[in-house]
KOLVO-41798 format. One record per atom (N, C-alpha, C): residue in three letters; x, y, z. Coordinates in steps of 0.2 Angstrom, whole numbers, padded with zeros to 4 digits, always signed. Layout:
N
alaXYZ;...
***
This chain:
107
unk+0154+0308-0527;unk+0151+0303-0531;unk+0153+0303-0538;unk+0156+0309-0541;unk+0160+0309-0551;unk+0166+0305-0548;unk+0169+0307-0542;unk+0175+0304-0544;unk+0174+0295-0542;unk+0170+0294-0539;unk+0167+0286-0538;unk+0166+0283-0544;unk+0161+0286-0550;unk+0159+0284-0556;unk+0167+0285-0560;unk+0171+0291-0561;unk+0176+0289-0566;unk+0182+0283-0562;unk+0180+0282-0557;unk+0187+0276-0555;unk+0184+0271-0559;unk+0178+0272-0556;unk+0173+0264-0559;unk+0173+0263-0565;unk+0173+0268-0569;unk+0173+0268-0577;unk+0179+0265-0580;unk+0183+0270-0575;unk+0191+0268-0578;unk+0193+0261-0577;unk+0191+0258-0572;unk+0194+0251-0570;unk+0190+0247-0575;unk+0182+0247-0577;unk+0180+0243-0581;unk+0185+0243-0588;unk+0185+0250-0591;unk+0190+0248-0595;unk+0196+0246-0599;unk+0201+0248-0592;unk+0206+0244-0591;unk+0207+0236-0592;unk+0201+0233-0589;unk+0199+0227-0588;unk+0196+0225-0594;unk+0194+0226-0597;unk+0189+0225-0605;unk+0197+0226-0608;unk+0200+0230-0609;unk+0206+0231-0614;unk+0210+0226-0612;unk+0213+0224-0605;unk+0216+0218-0604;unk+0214+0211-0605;unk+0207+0210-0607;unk+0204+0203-0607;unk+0204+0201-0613;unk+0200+0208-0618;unk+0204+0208-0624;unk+0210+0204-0626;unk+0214+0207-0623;unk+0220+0206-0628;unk+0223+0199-0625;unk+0223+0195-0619;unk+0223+0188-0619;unk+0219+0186-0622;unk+0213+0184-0623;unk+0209+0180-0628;unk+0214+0182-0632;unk+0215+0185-0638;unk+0217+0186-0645;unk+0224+0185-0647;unk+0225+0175-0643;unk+0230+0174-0644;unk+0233+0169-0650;unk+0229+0171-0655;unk+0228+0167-0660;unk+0233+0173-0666;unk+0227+0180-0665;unk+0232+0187-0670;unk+0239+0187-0665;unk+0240+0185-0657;unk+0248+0189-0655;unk+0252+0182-0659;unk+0248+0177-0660;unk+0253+0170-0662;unk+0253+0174-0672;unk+0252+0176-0673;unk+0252+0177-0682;unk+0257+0182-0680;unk+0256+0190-0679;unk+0261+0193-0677;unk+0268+0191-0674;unk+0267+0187-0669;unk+0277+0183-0667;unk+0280+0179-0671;unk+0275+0177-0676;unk+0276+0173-0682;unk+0281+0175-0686;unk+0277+0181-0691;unk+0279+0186-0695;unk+0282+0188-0690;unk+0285+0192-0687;unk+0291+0196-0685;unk+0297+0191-0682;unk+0298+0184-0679;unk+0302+0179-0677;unk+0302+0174-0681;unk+0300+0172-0684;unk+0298+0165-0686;unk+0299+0166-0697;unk+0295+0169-0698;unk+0296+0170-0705;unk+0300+0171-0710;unk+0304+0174-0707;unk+0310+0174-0712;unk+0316+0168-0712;unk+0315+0167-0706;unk+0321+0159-0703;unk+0318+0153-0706;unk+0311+0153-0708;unk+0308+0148-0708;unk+0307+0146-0715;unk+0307+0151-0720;unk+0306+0155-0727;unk+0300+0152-0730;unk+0293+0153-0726;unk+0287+0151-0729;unk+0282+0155-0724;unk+0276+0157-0727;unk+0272+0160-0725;unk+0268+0156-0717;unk+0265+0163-0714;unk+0262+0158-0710;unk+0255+0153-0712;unk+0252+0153-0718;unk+0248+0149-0721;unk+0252+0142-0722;unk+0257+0141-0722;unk+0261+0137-0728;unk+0263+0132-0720;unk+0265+0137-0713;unk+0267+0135-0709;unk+0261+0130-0703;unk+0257+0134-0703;unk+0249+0133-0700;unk+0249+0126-0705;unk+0249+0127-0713;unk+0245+0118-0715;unk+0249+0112-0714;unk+0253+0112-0711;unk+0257+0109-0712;unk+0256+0102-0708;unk+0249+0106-0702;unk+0246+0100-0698;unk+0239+0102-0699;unk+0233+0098-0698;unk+0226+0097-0696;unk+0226+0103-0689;unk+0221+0105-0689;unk+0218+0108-0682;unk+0218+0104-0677;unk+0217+0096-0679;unk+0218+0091-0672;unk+0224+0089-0671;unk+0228+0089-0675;unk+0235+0087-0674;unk+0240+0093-0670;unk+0239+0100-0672;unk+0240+0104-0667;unk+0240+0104-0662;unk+0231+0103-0662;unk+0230+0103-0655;unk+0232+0097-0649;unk+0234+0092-0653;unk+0237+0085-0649;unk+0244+0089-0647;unk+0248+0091-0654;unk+0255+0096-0651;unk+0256+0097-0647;unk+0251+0104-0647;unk+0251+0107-0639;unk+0248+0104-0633;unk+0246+0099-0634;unk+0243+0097-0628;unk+0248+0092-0626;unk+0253+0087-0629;unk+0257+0085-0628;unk+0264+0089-0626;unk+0263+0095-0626;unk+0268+0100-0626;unk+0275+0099-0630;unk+0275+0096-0636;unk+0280+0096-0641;unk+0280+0101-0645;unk+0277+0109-0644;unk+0277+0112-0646;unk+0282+0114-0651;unk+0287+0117-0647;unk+0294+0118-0650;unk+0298+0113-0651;unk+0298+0107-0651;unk+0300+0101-0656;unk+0296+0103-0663;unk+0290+0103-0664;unk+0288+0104-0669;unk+0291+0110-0675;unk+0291+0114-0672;unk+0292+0120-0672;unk+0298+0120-0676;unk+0305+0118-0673;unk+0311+0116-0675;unk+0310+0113-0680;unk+0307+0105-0676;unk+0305+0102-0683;unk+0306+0104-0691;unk+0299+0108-0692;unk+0297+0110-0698;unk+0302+0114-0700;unk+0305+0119-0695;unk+0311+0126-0697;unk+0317+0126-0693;unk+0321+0122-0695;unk+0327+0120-0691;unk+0330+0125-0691;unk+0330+0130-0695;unk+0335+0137-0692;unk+0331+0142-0687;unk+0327+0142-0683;unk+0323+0144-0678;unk+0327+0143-0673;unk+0329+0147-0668;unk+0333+0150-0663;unk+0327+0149-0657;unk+0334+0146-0651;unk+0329+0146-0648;unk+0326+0153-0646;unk+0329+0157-0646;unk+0327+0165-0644;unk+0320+0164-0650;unk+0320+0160-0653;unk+0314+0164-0658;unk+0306+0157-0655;unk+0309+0153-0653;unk+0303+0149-0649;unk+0303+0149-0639;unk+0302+0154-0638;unk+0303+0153-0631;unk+0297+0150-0629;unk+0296+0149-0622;unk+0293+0148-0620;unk+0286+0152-0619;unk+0286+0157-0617;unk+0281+0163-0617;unk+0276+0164-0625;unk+0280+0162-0631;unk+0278+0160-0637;unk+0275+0156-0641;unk+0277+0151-0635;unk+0272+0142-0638;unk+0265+0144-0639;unk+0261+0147-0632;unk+0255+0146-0632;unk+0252+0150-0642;unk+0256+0156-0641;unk+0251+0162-0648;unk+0254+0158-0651;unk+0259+0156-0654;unk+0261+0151-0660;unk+0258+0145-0661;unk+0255+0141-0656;unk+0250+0135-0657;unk+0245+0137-0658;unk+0242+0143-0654;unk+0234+0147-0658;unk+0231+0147-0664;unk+0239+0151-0663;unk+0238+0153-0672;unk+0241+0147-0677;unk+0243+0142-0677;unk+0244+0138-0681;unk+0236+0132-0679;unk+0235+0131-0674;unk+0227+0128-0676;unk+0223+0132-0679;unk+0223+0138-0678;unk+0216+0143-0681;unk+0218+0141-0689;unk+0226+0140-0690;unk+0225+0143-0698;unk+0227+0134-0700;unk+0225+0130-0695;unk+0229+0123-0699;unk+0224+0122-0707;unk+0227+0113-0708;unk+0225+0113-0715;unk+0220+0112-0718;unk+0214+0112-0711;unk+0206+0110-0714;unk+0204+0114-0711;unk+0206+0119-0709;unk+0202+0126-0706;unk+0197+0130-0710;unk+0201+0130-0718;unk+0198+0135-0722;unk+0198+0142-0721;unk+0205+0142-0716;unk+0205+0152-0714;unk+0210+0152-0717;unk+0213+0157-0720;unk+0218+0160-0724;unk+0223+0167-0721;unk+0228+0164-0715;unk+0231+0171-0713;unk+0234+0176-0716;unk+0234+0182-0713;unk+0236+0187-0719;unk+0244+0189-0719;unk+0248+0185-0717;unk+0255+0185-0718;unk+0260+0178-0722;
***
């Protein structure tokens, strides 16, 4: 019956820590930001986020021109540095921080 309850324990856990961290794909798009994107780009990710509205974003992404835009705005961005696995947290986080959001990211 203990080893029944700590499987059970354990796998709730597991599960909570991985649900977590898909949702919070808004902080992994600020973090790939800053670490890919920031310094090729040579502006913060505030500067890069206002660059469109929250609903322009999200027309972006929904039209899937993410990485058009992307280059767009920062023509020296590699494709290594906009993959595909990247679009969704990079569109996240640039709706979360766009220009009538009123959030201010911390990078």
């Amino acid at each position: 019956m203990n080893k029944l309850i700590k499987i059970a324990l354990s796998s709730a856990l597991i599960l909570s820590v991985g649900a977590t961290s898909s949702f919070a794909s808004a902080d992994k798009g600020q973090k790939l930001f800053t670490k890919k994107l920031k310094k090729p780009c040579g502006i913060t990710g505030a500067a890069m986020a206002g660059k469109h509205t929250q609903a322009e974003w999200a027309e972006i992404k929904e039209d899937g021109k993410g990485a058009e835009e992307i280059k767009k705005i920062c023509p020296a961005a590699t494709d290594g540095d906009v993959k595909e696995e990247y679009l969704e947290h990079y569109l996240d986080f640039f709706h979360e921080y766009g220009s009538d959001s009123g959030n201010v990211p911390a990078c």
